[in-house]
C-alpha positions as CSV (number, residue, x, y, z in Angstrom):
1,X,2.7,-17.7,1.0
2,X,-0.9,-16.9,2.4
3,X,-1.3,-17.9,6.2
4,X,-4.8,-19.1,4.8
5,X,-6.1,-21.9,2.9
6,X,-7.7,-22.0,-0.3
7,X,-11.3,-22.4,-0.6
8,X,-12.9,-25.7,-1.4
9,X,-16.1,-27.5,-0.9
10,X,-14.2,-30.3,1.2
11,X,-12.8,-28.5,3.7
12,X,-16.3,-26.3,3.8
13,X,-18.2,-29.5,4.3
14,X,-15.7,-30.9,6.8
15,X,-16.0,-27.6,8.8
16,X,-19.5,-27.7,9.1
17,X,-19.3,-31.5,10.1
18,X,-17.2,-30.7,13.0
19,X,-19.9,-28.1,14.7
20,X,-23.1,-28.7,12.8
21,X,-24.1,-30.5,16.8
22,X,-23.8,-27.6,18.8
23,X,-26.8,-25.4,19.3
24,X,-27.4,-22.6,16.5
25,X,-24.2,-23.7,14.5
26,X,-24.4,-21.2,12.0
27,X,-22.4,-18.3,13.9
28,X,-19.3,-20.9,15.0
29,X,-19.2,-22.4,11.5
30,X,-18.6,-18.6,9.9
31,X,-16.6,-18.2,12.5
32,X,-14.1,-21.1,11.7
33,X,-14.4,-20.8,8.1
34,X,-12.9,-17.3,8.3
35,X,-10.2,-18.7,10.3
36,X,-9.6,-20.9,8.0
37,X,-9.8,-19.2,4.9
38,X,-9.2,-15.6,6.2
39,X,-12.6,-14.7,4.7
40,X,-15.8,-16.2,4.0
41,X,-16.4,-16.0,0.3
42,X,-19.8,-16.3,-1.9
43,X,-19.1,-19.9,-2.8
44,X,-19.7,-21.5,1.4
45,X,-23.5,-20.1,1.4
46,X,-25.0,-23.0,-0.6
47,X,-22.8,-25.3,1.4
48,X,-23.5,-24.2,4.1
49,X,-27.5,-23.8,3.8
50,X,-27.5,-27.6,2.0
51,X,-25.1,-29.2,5.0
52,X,-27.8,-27.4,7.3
53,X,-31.0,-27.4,5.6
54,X,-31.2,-23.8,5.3
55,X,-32.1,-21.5,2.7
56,X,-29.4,-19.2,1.2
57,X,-31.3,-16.1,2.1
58,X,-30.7,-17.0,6.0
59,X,-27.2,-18.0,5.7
60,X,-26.4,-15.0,3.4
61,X,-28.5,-12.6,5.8
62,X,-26.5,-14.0,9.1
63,X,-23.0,-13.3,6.9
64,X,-23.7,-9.6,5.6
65,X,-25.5,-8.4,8.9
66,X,-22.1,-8.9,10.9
67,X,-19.5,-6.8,10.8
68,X,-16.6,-9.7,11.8
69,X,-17.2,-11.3,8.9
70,X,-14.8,-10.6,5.7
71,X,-15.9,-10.8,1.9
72,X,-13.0,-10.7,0.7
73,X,-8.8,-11.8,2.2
74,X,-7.5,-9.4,4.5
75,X,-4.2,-7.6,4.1
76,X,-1.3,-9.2,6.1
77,X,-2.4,-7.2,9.2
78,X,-5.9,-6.1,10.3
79,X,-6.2,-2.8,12.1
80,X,-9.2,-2.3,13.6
81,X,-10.6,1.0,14.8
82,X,-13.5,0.9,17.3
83,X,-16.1,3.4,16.5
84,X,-18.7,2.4,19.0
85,X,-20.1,5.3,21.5
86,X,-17.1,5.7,24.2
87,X,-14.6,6.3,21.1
88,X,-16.8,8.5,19.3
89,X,-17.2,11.0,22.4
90,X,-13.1,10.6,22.7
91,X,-12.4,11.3,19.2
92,X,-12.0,7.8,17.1
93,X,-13.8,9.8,14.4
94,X,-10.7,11.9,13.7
95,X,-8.7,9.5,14.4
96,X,-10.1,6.9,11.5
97,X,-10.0,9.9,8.9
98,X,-6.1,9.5,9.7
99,X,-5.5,6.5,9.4
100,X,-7.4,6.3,6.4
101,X,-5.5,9.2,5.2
102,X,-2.5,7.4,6.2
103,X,-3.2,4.0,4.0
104,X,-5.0,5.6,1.2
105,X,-8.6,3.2,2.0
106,X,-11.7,3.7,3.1
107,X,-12.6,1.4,6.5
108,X,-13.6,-2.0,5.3
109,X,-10.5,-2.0,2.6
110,X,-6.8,-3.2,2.3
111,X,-4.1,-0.9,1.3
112,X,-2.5,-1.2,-2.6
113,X,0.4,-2.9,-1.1
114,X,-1.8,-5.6,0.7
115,X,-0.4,-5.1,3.8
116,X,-2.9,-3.6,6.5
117,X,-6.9,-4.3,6.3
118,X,-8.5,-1.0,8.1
119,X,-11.7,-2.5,9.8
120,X,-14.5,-0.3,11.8
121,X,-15.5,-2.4,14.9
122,X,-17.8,-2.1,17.3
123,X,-16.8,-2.4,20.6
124,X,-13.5,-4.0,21.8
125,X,-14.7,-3.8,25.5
126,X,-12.1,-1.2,26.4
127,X,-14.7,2.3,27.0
128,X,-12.5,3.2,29.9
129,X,-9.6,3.3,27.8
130,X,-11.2,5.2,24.5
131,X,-10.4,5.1,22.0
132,X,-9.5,1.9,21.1
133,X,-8.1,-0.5,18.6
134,X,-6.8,-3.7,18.0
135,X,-4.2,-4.4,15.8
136,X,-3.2,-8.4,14.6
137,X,-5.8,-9.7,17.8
138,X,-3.7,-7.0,20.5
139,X,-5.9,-4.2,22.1
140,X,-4.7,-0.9,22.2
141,X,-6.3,1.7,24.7
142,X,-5.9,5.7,24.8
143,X,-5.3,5.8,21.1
144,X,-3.7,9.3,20.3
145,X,-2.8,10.0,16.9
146,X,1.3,8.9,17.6
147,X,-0.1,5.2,19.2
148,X,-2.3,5.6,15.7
149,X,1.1,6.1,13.7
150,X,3.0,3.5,15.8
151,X,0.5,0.8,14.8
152,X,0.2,2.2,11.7
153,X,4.4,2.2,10.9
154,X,4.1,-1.3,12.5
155,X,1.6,-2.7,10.1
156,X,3.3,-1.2,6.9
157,X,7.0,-3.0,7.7
């Protein structure tokens, strides 16, 4: 059973109801509609540019310029790999090719199995710690390739 809902135009509508009063709603409506539905799929950005009198250019151009926001369902766990400055100049390069290696997908894709979603991020705040990652929402500093494995063995079982 998915921990997500299934799509629908209700539930779409009633989300953008709930923040469509706050101040530039656009970014917290993605945001909840990916929590709800693990993903925000093609079929929210004419709802969403109707409920707030947008056009689908801007609320398509807002979802495909940011990184956080998921085309498609993720795998049961989401492994993100921060590949921001700090972690480049403490090897996160080499230690992406791994895990990539290691699940047989590129970042930005789930494994065959479903299980782990490998995600480049951007920053997770921790450049004193680099390189970092996050695995399930838990940040992970001083990544070496056997904390890589760890989290990798951990998301697999």
């Amino acid at each position: 059973m998915s921990r997500f809902e299934p799509w629908s135009e209700e539930r779409t509508v009633e989300i953008v109801l709930e923040h469509q009063a706050l101040e530039g709603p656009l970014m917290p409506i993605l945001h909840a509609l990916q929590h709800v539905f693990g993903h925000v799929p093609e079929e929210v950005v004419p709802v969403i540019a109707r409920e707030l009198n947008l056009s689908r250019a801007e609320v398509h151009g807002v979802v495909t310029f940011y990184h956080d926001f998921r085309r498609e369902l993720p795998g049961k766990h989401v492994l993100k790999l921060c590949r921001a400055e700090a972690c480049q100049s403490m090897g996160c390069e080499r230690l992406v090719a791994r895990a990539e290696d290691r699940l047989g997908v590129a970042c930005g894709g789930t494994s065959a199995d479903g299980r782990v979603t490998l995600e480049a991020v951007y920053c997770l705040g921790l450049c004193a710690t680099a390189p970092s990652a996050m695995l399930n929402g838990r940040l992970v500093g001083r990544l070496d390739n056997t904390r890589l494995d760890q989290l990798l063995k951990e998301a697999q079982a």
